[in-house]
Chimera marker file (.cmm) of the C-alpha trace (Angstrom):
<marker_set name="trace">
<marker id="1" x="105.337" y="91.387" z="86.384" r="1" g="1" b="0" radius="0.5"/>
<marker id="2" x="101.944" y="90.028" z="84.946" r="1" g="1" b="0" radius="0.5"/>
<marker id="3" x="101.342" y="86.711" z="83.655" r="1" g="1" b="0" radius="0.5"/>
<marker id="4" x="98.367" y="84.913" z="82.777" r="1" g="1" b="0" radius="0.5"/>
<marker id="5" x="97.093" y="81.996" z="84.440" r="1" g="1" b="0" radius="0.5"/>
<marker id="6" x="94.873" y="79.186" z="83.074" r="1" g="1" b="0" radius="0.5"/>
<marker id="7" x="92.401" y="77.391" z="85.730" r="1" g="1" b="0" radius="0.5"/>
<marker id="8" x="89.820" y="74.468" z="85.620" r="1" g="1" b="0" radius="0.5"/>
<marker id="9" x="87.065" y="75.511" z="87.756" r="1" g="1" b="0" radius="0.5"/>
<marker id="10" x="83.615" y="73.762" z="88.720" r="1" g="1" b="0" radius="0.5"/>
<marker id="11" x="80.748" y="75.746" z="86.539" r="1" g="1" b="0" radius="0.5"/>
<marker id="12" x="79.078" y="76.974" z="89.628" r="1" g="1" b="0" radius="0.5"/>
<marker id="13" x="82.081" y="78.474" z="91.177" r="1" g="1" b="0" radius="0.5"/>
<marker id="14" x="82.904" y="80.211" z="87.702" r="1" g="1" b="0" radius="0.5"/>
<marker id="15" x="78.801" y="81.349" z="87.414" r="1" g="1" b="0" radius="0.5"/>
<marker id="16" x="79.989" y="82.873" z="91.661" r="1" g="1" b="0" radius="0.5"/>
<marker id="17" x="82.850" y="84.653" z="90.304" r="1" g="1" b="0" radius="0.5"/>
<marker id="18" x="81.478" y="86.082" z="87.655" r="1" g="1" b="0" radius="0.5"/>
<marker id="19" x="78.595" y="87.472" z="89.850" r="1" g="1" b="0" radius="0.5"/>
<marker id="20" x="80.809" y="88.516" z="92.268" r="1" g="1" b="0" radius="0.5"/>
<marker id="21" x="83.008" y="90.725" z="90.062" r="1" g="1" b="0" radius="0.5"/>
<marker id="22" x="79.929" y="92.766" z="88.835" r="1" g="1" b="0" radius="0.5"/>
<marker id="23" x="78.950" y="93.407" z="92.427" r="1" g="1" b="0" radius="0.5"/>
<marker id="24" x="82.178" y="94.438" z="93.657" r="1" g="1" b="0" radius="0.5"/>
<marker id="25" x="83.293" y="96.285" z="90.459" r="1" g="1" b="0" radius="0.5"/>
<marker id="26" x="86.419" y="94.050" z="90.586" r="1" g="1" b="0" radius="0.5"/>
<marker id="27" x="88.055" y="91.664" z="87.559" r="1" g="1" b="0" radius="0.5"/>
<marker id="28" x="88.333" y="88.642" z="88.235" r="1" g="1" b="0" radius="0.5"/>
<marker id="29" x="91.625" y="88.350" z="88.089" r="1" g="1" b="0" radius="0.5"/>
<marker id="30" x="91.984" y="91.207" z="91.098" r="1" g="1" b="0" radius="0.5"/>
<marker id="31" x="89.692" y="89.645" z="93.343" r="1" g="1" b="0" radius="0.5"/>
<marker id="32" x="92.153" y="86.029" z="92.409" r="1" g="1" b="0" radius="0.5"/>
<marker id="33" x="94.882" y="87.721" z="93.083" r="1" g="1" b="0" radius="0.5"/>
<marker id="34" x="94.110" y="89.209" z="96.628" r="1" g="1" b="0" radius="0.5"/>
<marker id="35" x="92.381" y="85.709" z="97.925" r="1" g="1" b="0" radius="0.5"/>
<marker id="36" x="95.982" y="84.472" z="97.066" r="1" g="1" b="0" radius="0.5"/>
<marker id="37" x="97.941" y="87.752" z="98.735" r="1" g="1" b="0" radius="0.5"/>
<marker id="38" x="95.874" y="87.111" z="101.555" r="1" g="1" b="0" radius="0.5"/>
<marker id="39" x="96.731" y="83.417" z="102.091" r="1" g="1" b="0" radius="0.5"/>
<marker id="40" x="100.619" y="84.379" z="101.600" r="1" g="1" b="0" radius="0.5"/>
<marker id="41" x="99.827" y="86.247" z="104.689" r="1" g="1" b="0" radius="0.5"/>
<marker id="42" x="98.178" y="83.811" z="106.405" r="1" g="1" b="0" radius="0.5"/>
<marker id="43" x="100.900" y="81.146" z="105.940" r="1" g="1" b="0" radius="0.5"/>
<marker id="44" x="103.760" y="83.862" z="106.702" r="1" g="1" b="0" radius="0.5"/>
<marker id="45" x="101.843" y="84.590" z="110.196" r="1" g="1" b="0" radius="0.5"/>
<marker id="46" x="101.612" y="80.404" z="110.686" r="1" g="1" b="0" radius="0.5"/>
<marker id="47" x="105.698" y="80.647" z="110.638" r="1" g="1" b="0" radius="0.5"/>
<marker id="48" x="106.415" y="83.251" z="112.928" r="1" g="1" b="0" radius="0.5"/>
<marker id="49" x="107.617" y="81.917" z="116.307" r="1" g="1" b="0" radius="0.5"/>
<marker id="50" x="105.033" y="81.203" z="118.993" r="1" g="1" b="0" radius="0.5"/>
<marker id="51" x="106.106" y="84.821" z="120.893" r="1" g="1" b="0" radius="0.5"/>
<marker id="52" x="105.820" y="87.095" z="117.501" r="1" g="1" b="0" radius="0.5"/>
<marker id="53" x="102.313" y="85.520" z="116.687" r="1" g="1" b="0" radius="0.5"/>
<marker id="54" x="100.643" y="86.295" z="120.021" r="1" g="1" b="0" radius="0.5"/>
<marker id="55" x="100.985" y="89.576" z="119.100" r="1" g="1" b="0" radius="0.5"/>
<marker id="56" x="100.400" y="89.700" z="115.484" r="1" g="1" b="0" radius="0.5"/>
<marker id="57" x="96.974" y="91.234" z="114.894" r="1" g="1" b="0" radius="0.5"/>
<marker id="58" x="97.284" y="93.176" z="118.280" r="1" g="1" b="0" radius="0.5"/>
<marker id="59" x="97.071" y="96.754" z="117.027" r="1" g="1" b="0" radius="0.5"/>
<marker id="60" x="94.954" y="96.251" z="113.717" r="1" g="1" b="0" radius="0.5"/>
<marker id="61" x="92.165" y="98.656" z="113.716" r="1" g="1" b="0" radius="0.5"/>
<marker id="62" x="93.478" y="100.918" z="116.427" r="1" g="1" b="0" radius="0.5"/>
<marker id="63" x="95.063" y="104.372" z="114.514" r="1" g="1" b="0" radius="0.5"/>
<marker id="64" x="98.685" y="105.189" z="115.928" r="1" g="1" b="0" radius="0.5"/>
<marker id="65" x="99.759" y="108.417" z="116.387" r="1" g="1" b="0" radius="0.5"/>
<marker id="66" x="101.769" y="110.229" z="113.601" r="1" g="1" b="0" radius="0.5"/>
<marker id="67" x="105.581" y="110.310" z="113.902" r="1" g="1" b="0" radius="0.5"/>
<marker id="68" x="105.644" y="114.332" z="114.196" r="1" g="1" b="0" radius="0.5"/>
<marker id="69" x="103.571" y="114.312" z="116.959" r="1" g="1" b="0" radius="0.5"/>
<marker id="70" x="105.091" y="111.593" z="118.580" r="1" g="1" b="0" radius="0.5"/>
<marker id="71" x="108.238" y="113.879" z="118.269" r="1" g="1" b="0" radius="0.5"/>
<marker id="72" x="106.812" y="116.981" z="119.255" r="1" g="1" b="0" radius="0.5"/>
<marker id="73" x="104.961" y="115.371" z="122.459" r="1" g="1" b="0" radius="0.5"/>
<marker id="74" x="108.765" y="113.556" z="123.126" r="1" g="1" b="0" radius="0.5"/>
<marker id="75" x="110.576" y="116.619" z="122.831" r="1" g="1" b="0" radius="0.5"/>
<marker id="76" x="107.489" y="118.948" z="124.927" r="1" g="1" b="0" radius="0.5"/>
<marker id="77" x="108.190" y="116.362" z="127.622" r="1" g="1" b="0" radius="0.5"/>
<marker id="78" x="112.068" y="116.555" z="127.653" r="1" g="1" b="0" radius="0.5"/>
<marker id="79" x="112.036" y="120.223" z="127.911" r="1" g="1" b="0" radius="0.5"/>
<marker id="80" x="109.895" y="119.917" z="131.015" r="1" g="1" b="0" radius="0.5"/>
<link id1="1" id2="2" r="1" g="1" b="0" radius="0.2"/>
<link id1="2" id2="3" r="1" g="1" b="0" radius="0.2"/>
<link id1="3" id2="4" r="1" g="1" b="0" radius="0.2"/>
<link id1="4" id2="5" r="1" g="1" b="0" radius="0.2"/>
<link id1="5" id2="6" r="1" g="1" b="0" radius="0.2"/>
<link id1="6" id2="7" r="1" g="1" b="0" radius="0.2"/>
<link id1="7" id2="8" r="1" g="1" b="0" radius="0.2"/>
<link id1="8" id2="9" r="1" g="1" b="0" radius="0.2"/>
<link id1="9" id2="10" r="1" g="1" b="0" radius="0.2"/>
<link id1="10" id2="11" r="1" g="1" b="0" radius="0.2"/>
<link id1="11" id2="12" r="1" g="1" b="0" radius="0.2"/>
<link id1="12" id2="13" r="1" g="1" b="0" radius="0.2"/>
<link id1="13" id2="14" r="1" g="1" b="0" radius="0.2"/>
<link id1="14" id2="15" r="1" g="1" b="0" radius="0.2"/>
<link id1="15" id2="16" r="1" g="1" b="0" radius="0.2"/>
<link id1="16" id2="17" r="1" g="1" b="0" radius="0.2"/>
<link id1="17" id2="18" r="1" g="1" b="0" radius="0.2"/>
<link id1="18" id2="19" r="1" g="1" b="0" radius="0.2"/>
<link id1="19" id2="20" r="1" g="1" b="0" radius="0.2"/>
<link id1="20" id2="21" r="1" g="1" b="0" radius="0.2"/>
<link id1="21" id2="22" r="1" g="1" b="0" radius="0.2"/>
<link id1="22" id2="23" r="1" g="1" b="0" radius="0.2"/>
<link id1="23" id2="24" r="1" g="1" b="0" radius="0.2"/>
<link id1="24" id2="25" r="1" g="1" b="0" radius="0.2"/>
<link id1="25" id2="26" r="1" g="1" b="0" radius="0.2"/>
<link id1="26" id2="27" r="1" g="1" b="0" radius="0.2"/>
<link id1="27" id2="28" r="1" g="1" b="0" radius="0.2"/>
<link id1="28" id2="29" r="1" g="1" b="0" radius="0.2"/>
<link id1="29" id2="30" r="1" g="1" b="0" radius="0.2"/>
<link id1="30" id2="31" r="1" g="1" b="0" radius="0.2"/>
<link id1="31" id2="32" r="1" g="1" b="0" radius="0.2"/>
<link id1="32" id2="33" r="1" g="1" b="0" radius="0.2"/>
<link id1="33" id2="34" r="1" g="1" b="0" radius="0.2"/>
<link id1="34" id2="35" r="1" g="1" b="0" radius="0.2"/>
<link id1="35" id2="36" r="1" g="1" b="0" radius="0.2"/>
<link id1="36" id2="37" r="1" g="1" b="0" radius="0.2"/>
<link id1="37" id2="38" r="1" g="1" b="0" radius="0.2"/>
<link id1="38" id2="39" r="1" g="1" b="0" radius="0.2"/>
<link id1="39" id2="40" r="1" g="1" b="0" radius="0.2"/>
<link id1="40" id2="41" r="1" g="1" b="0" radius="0.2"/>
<link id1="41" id2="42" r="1" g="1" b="0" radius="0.2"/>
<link id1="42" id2="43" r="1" g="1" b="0" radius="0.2"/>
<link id1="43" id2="44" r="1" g="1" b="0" radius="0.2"/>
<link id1="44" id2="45" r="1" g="1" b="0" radius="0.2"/>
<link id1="45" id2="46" r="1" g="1" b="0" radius="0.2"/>
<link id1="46" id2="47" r="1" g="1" b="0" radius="0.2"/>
<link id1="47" id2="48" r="1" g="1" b="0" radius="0.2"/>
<link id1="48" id2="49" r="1" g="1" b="0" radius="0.2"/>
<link id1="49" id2="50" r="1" g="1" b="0" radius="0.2"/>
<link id1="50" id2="51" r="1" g="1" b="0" radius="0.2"/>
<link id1="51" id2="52" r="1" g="1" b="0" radius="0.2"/>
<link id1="52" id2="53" r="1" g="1" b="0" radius="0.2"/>
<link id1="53" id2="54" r="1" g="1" b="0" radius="0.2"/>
<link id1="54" id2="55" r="1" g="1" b="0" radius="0.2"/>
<link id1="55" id2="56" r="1" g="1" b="0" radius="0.2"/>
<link id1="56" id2="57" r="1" g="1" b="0" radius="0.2"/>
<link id1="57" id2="58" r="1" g="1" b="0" radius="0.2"/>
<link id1="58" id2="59" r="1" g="1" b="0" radius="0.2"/>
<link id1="59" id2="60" r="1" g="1" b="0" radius="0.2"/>
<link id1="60" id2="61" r="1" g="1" b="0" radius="0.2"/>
<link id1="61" id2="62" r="1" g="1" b="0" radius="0.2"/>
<link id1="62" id2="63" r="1" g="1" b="0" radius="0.2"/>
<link id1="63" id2="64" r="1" g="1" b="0" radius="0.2"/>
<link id1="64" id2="65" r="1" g="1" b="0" radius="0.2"/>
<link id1="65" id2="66" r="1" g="1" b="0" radius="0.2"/>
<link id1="66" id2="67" r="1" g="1" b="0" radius="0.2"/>
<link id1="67" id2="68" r="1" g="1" b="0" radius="0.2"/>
<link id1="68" id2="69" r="1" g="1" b="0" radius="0.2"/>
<link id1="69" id2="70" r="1" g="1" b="0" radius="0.2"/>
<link id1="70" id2="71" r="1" g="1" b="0" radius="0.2"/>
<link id1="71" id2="72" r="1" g="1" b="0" radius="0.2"/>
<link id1="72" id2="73" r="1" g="1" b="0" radius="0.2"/>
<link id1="73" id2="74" r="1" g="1" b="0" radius="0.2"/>
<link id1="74" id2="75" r="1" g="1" b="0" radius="0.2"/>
<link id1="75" id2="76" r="1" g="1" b="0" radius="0.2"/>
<link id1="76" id2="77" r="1" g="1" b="0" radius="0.2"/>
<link id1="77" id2="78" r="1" g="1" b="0" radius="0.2"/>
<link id1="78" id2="79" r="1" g="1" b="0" radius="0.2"/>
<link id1="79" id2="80" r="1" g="1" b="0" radius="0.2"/>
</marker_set>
């Protein structure tokens, strides 16, 4: 659900924003909205325990295999 949001912000930040917005093709409000999605995040990694976060992160960027092929390469192997 949608609600609006009133801020005070310092003139040069708003005069930032607005520039920003045209060069990304993005409202306002979206690129708000994802700045504070992305510090949810950050704060739900900061309470993980000590073992979980040493690994959080580890696979970003690397592209995993798809679950069918997984399967077929699982069941290729078993009949082996």
């Amino acid at each position: 659900m949608t609600k609006k949001l009133t801020l005070s912000v310092d003139e040069e930040l708003i005069r930032f924003a607005h520039q920003y917005s045209e060069e990304t093709q993005q409202s306002i409000s979206e690129i708000f909205e994802k700045y504070l999605s992305r510090l949810q995040g950050e704060i739900n990694v900061a309470n993980l325990s000590k073992e979980a976060h040493s690994l959080y992160g580890v696979l970003e960027g690397t592209v995993l295999p798809d679950k069918k092929d997984l399967r077929k390469a699982f069941h290729e192997k078993s009949i082996t």
